[in-house]
C-alpha positions in Angstrom: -45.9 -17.4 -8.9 -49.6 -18.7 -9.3 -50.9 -17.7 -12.7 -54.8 -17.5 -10.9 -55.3 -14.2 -8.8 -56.1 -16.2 -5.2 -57.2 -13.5 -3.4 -59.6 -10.5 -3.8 -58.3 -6.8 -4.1 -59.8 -5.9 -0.4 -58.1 -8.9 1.2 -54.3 -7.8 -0.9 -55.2 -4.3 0.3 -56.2 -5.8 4.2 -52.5 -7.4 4.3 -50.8 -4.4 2.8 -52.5 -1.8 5.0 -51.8 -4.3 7.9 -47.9 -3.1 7.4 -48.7 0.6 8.3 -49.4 -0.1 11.6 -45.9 1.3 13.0 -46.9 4.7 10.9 -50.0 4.7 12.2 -49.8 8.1 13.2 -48.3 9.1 10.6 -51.0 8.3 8.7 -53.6 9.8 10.8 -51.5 13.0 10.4 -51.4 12.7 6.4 -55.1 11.9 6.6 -56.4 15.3 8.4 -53.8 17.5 6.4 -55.5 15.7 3.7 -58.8 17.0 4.7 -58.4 20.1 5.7 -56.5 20.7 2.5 -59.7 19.8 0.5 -62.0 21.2 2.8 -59.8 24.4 1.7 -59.9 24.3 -1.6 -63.8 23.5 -1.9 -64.3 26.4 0.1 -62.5 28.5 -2.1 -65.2 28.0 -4.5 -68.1 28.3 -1.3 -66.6 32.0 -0.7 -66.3 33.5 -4.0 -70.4 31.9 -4.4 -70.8 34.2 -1.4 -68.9 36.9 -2.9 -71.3 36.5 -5.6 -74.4 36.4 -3.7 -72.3 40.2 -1.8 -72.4 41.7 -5.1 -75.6 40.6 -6.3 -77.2 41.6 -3.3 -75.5 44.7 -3.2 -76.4 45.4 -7.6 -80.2 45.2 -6.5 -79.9 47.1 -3.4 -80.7 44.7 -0.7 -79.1 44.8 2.8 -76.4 42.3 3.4 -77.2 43.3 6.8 -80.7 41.8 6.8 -81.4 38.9 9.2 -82.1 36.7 7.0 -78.5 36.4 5.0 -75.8 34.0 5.9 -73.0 34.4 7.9 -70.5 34.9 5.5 -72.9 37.8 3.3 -73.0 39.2 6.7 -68.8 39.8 6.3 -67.4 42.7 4.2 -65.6 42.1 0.9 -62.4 43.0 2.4 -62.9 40.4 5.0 -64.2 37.4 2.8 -61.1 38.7 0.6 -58.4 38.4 2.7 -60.1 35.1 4.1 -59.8 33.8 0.3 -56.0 34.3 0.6 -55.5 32.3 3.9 -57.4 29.5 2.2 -55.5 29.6 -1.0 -51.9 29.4 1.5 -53.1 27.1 3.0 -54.6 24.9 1.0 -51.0 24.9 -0.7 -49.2 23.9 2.8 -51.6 21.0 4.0 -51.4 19.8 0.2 -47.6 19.3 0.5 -47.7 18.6 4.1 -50.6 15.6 3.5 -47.5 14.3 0.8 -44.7 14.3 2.2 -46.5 12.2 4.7 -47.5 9.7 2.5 -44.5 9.8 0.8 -42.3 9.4 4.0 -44.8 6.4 4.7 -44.1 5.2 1.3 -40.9 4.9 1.1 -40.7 3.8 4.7 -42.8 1.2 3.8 -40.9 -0.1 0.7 -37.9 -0.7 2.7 -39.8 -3.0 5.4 -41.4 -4.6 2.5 -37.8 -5.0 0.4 -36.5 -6.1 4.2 -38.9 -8.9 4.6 -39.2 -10.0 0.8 -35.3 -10.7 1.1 -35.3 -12.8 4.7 -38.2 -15.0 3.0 -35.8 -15.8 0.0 -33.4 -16.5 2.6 -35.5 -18.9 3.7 -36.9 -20.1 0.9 -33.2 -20.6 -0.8 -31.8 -22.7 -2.6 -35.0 -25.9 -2.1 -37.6 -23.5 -3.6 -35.4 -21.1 -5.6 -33.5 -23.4 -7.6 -35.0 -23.3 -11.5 -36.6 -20.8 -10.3 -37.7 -18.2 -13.2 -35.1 -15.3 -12.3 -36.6 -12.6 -14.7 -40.2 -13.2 -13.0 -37.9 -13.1 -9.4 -36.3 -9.8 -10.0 -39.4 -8.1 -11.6 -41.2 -8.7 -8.2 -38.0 -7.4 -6.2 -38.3 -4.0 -8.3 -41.1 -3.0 -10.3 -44.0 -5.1 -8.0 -42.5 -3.6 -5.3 -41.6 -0.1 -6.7 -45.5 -0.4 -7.4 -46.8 -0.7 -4.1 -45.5 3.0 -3.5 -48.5 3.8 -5.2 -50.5 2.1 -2.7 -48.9 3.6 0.0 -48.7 7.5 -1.1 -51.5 7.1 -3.0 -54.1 4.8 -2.2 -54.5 4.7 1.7 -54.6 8.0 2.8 -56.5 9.0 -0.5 -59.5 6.8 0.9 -59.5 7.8 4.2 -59.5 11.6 3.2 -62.4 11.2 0.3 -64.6 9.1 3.1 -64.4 12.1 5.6 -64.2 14.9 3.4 -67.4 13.3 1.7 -69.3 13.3 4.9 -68.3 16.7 5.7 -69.7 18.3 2.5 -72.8 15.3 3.0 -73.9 17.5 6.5 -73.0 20.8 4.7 -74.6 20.7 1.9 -78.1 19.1 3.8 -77.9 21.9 5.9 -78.9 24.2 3.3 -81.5 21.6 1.9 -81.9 17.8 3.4 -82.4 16.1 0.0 -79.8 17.5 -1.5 -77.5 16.4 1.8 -79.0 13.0 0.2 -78.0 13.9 -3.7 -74.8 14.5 -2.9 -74.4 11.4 -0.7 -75.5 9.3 -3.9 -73.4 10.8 -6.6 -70.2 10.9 -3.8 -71.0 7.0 -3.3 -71.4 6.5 -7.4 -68.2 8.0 -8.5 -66.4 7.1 -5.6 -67.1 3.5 -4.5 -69.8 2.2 -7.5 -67.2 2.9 -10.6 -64.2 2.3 -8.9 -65.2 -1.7 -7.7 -66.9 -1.8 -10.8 -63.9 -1.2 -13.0 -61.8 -2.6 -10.3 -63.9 -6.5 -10.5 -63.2 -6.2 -14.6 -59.6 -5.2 -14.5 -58.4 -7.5 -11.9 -57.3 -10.2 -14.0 -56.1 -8.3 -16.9 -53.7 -6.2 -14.3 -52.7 -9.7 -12.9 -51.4 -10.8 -16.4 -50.0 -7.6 -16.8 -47.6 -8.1 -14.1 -46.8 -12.0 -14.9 -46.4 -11.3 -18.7 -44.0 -7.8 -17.8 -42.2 -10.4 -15.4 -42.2 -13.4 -18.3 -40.6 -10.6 -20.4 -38.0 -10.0 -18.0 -36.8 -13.3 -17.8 -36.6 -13.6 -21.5 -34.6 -10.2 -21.9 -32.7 -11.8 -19.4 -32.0 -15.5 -20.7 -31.4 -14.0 -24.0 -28.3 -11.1 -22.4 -27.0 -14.6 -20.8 -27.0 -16.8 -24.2 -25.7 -13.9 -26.2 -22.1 -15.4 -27.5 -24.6 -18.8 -28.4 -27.0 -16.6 -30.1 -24.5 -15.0 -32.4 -22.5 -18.3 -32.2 -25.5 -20.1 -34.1 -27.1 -17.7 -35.8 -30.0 -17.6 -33.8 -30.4 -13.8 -33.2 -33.1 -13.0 -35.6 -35.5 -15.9 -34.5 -34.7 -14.1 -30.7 -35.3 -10.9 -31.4 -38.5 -12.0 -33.0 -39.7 -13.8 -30.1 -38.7 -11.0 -28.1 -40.8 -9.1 -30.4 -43.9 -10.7 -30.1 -43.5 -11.2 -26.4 -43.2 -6.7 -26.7 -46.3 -6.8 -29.0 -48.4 -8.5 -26.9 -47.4 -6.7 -23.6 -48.3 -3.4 -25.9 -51.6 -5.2 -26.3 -51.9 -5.5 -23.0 -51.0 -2.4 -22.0 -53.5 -0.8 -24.5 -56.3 -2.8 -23.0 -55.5 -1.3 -19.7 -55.1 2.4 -21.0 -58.7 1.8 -23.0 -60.2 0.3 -19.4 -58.7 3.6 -17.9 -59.8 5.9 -20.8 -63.7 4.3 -20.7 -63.9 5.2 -16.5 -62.6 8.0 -16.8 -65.2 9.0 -19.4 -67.9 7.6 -16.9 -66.8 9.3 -14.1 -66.9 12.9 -15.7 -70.3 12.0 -17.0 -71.5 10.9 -13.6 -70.0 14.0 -11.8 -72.2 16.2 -14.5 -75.2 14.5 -14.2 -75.0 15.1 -10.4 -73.8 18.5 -10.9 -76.9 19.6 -13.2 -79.1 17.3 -11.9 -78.2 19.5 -8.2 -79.0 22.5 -10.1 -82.4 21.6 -11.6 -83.0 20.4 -8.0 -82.3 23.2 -6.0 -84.1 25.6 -9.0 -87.2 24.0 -8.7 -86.8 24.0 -4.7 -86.2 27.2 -4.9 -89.1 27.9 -7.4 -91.6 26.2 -4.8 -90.4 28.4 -1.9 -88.4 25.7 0.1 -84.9 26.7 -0.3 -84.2 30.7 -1.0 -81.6 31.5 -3.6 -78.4 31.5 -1.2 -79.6 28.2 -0.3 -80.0 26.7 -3.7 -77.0 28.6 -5.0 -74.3 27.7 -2.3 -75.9 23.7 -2.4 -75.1 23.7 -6.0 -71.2 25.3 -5.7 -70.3 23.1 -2.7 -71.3 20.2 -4.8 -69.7 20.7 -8.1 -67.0 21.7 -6.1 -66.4 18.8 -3.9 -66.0 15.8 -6.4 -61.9 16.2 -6.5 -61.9 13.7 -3.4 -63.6 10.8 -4.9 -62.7 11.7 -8.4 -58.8 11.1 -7.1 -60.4 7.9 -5.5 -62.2 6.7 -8.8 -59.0 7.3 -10.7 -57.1 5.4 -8.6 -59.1 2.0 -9.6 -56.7 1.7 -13.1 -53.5 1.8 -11.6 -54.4 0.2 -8.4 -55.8 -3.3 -10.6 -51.6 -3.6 -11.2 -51.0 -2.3 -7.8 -53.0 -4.9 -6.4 -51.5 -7.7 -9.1 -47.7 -6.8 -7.6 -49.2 -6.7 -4.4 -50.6 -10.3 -4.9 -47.1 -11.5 -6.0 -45.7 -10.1 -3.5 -47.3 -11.6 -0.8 -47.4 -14.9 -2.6 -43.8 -14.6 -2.4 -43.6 -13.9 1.2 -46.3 -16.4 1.9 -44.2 -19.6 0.2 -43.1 -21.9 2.8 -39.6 -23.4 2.7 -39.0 -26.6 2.2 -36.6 -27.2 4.6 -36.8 -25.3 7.5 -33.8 -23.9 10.1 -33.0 -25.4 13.0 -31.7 -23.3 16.2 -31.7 -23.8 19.7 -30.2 -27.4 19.9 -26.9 -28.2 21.2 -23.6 -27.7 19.0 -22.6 -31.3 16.9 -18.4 -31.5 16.1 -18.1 -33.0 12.8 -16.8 -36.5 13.6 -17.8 -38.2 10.6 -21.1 -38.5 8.1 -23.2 -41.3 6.8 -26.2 -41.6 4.3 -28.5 -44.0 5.7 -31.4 -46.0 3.3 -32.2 -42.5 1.3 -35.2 -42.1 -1.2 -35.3 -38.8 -2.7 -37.1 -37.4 -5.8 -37.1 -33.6 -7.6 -41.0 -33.8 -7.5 -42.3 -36.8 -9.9 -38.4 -37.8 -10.4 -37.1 -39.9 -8.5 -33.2 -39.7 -8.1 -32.1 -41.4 -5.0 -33.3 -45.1 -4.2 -32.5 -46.5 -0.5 -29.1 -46.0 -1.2 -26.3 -46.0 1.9 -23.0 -44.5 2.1 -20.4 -44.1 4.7 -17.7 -41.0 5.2 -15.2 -41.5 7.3 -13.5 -38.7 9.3 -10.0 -37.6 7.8 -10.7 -39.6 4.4 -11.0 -38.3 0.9 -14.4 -40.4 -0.3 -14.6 -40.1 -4.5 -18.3 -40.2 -6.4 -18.1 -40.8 -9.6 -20.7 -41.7 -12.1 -22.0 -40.1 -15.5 -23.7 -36.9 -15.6 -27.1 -36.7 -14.3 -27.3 -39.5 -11.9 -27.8 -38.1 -8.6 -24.2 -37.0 -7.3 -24.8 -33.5 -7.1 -28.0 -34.1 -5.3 -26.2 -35.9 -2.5 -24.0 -32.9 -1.6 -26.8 -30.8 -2.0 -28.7 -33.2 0.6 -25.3 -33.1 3.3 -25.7 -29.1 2.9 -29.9 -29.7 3.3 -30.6 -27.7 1.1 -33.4 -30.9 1.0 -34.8 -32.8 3.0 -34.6 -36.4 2.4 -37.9 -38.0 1.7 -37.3 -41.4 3.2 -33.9 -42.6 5.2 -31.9 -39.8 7.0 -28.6 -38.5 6.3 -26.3 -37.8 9.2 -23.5 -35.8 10.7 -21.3 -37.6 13.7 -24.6 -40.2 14.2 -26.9 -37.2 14.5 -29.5 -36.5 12.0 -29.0 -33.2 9.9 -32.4 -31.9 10.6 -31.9 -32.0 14.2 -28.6 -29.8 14.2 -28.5 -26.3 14.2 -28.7 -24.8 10.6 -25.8 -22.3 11.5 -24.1 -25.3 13.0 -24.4 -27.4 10.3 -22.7 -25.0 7.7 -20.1 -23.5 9.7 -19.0 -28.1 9.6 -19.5 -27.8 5.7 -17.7 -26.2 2.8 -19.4 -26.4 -0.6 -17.9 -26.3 -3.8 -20.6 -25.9 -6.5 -20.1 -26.8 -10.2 -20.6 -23.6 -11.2 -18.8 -21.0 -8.8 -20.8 -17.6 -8.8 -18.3 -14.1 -8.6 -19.3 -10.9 -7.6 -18.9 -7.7 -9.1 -15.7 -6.8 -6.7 -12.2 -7.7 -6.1 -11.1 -11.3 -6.2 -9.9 -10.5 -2.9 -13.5 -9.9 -1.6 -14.3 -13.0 -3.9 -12.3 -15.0 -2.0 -13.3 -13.8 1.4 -17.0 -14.5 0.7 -16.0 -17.8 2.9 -15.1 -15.6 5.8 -16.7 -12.2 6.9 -13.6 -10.2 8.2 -10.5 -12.2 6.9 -7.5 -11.1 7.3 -5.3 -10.5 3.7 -2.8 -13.4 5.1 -5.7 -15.3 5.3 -7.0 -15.1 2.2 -3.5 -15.4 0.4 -2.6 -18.8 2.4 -6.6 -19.6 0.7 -5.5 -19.1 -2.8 -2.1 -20.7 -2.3 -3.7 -24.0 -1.3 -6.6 -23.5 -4.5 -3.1 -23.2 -6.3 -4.3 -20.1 -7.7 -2.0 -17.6 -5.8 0.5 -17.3 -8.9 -2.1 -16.5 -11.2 -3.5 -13.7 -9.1 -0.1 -12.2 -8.8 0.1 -11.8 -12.3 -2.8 -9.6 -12.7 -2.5 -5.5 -12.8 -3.8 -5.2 -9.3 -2.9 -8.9 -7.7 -5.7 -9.5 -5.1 -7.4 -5.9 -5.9 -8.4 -6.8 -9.7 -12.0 -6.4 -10.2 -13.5 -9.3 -11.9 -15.8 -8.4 -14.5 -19.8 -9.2 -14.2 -20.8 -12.9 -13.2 -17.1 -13.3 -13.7 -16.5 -13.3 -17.2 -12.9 -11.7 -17.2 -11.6 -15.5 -15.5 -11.5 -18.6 -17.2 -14.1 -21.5 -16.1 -11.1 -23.0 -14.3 -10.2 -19.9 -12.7 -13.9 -19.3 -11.2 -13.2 -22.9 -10.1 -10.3 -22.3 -8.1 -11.7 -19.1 -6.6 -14.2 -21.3 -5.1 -12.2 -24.0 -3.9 -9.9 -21.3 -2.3 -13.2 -20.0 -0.5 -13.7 -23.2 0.6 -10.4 -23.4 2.0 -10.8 -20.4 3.6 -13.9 -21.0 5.5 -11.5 -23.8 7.0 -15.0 -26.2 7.8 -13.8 -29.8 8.5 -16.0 -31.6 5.9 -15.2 -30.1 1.5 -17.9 -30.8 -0.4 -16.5 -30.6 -4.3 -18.7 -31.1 -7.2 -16.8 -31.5 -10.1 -13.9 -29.4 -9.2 -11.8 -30.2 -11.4 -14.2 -30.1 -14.5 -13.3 -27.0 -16.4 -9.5 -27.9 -15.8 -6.9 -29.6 -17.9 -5.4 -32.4 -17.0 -2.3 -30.4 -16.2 -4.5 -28.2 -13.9 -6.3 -31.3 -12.6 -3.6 -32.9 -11.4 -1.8 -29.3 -9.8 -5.7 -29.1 -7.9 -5.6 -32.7 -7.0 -2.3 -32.2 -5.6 -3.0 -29.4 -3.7 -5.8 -31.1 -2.5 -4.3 -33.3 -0.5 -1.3 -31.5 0.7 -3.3 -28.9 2.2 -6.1 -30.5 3.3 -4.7 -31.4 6.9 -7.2 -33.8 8.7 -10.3 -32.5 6.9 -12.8 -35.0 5.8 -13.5 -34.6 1.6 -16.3 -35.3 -0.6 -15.0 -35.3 -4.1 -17.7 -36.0 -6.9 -17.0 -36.0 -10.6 -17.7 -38.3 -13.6 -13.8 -38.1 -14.2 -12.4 -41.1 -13.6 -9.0 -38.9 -13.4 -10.0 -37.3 -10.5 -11.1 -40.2 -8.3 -6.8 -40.7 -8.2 -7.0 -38.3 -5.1 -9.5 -40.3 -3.6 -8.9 -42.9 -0.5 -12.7 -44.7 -1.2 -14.3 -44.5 -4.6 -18.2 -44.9 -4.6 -19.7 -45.7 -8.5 -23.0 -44.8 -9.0 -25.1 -47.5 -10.7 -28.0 -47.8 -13.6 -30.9 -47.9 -10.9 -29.3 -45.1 -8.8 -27.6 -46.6 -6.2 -23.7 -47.2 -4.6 -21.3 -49.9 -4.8 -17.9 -49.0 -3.1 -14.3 -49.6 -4.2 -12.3 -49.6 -1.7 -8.5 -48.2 -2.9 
């Protein structure tokens, strides 16, 4: 994610608002409960000033009836009573009605947002997710997002209800007394547009490093849970904990700057609202005073406008939270915004693996460069052998036969047909991919296994294991194929996760393996069993064995070496 805010909180809240669209009715809906719910509790106050001006009038023995009192003073107190009590109700129903709206929107929301958040990392993996910081990741997947709730139950509508609310109280309030239609205007535009961009252009940034810094945290907390064992292996736990320390100290820091930001508008805004409020009274006395406004006039001005700040005082308040509102907003649109580096490929015709070639390649991680014009052939039905030390480059050629890159010079091919003109689907249903490092879910190593098939059958998955050789070893736990493997798999041994991936390979049954060092957390006891098994149950597929053992280049038919400068020489066995 960019450290630099790139775009400004009206543009974020543009894009965001742009995803409401299929709600929009919805919203409409949440918006006039909204009002009406406000407009009833600000006339709650309206009344019982009328009620006041009933009793008044009534203490000094003047006619309500006179022709010259409002409306309401015209009503009896039974009346404007029971007329209180209908307000009250409902100012109780349109207030939950307005949020379960929004809160239905919300949450509505959240999932499209979650929905199209994962199909861009789908996209965007492995090219630009690989190294990628995983703490920073899943803060934006859960908190950033989680965050944007308050956007959408509490920010949209919010507007939209203190802008029309506003103007209704704006025409009410003139219509006792013009300028005071204008005072009100003023002090409904100062606390609830002036302060709230005001305090909004200051705390930008600092809610933008909030959100990085909480996600920089995360991936700390979450490096250090991986590298516990080395930790307390190497005595290393109190210089972590202190880093992890300092990293909560200055998040505090952080956190407190944002609280003070919050503390010092909120302070502002009551001020404001009070200097309106008196400055209304003084107003309407001296109007009143000079014989331009009588005293229900001047009285009922002054109620309806201390009374109808709550809609832009929720708006002003919402400026604090919304700066980190807007920073997860930001990341998460960066996110979805991140083009992939290789794109997918659809609509062309379907290529039968009949063979693969790397033709002239040039490809470099960024600044590195790791593969230079280098050619390699793989025959159909062969086993071809990579081997070369650690580091130089074979991985990254499996990596570019999945395209999980694109190459930057030269083209790699799959039966004479460049990979990027093939079908993406196409191209992995040919493959099977063996990683160094095989990843287990939280389940069964049955459904382990069959992550290289949707829908296999049991037999299916049992003939799998039995050509990873690893079909004994399964039987021998307490629930055979139904044992749950612990959390990133650390109730099996590195040689274990290995052969759970090779038997998912097997499974998915494509006619080109890919193995990268499969045989590198084995013995040479196991080695050889894999190796073994390897070729007896391979059939007529076509593998790709890489590995800097020279043990393990045995099974192959044609051994490529890799040399200093990063290129191929073949043996040929």
């Amino acid at each position: 994610m960019e450290e630099k805010k790139r775009r400004k909180g009206i543009v974020i809240m543009g894009q965001l608002v742009g995803l409401v669209k299929p709600l929009l009715p919805l919203m409409c809906l949440a918006v006039l409960l909204g009002v009406l719910g406000y407009l009833c509790a600000i006339f709650l106050t309206i009344l019982a000033g009328y009620g006041l001006l009933h009793g008044l009038f009534t203490l000094i023995g003047l006619s309500t009836d006179a022709a010259n009192v409002g409306f309401f003073l015209s009503r009896s107190p039974g009346s404007m009573a029971a007329l209180l009590v209908v307000l009250a109700v409902l100012r109780g129903v349109l207030h939950y009605g307005e949020q379960y709206c929004n809160h239905f929107i919300a949450f509505k929301l959240l999932a499209i947002v979650r929905h199209k958040v994962f199909a861009a990392l789908r996209k965007l993996c492995p090219a630009k997710l690989e190294g990628r910081d995983k703490g920073n990741l899943i803060s934006i997947l859960t908190s950033d997002i989680e965050l944007l709730e308050v956007f959408y139950a509490h920010t949209i509508s919010p507007i939209a209800i203190a802008v029309v609310t506003s103007f209704v109280m704006v025409f009410f309030i003139g219509a006792q007394y013009a300028p005071a239609g204008v005072i009100a205007l003023l002090g409904y535009l100062i606390v609830g547009a002036v302060i709230p961009l005001w305090n909004g252009r200051k705390g930008a940034q600092d809610g933008m490093e909030f959100r990085n810094s909480f996600g920089d945290l995360n991936s700390f907390i979450l490096d250090s849970l991986r590298g516990l064992d080395e930790t307390i292996q190497y005595g290393r736990g109190k210089e972590r904990m202190e880093q992890m320390d300092e990293r909560s100290r200055d998040l505090g820091q952080m956190q407190k700057k944002l609280n003070r930001r919050e503390a010092a508008q909120g302070s502002l805004t009551n001020l404001v609202i009070l200097l309106f409020s008196f400055g209304m009274l003084f107003f309407m006395l001296l109007q009143f005073g000079n014989g331009a406004v009588s005293f229900e006039e001047a009285l009922i001005a002054v109620i309806a406008m201390m009374g109808s700040f709550g809609p832009v005082t929720a708006l002003s308040s919402l400026s604090n939270n919304l700066n980190q509102t807007l920073a997860a907003g930001e990341r998460v649109l960066s996110l979805l915004e991140e083009e992939p580096q290789v794109r997918e490929v659809s609509g062309e015709e379907e290529t039968a693996f009949d063979g693969a070639a790397a033709e002239h390649v040039d490809f470099a991680y960024e600044e590195e460069q790791i593969l230079k014009d280098y050619s390699i052939e793989i025959p159909k039905g062969k086993v071809v052998g990579i081997h070369g030390a650690s580091g130089s480059g074979k991985s990254t050629l499996l990596k570019l036969l999945m395209r999980f890159w694109d190459v930057d010079g030269g083209s790699i091919r799959i039966s004479g047909k460049d990979i990027r003109g093939i079908n993406t689907k196409n191209l992995r249903d040919v493959e099977s991919y063996v990683t160094q490092e095989t990843y287990l879910f939280h389940d069964s190593i049955a459904n382990n296994i069959a992550v290289g098939k949707p829908g296999a059958t049991r037999e299916e998955i049992v003939e799998a294991a039995k050509k990873a050789s690893i079909h004994e070893f399964i039987l021998t736990l307490p629930h055979g194929y139904d044992t749950e493997v612990g959390e990133l798999g650390d109730t099996l041994s590195g040689g274990e996760k290995q052969r759970i991936g090779i038997a998912r390979a097997f499974l998915h049954d494509a006619p080109l393996l890919l193995l990268d060092e499969p045989t590198s957390n084995l013995d040479s006891l196991n080695e050889g069993i894999i190796l073994k098994s390897l070729k007896e149950s391979r059939g007529d597929k076509t593998v790709v064995l890489v590995s800097h053992r020279k043990s393990t280049m045995n099974a192959a038919d044609v051994v490529y070496a890799m040399k200093s400068d990063r290129k191929f020489w073949k043996i040929i066995k």
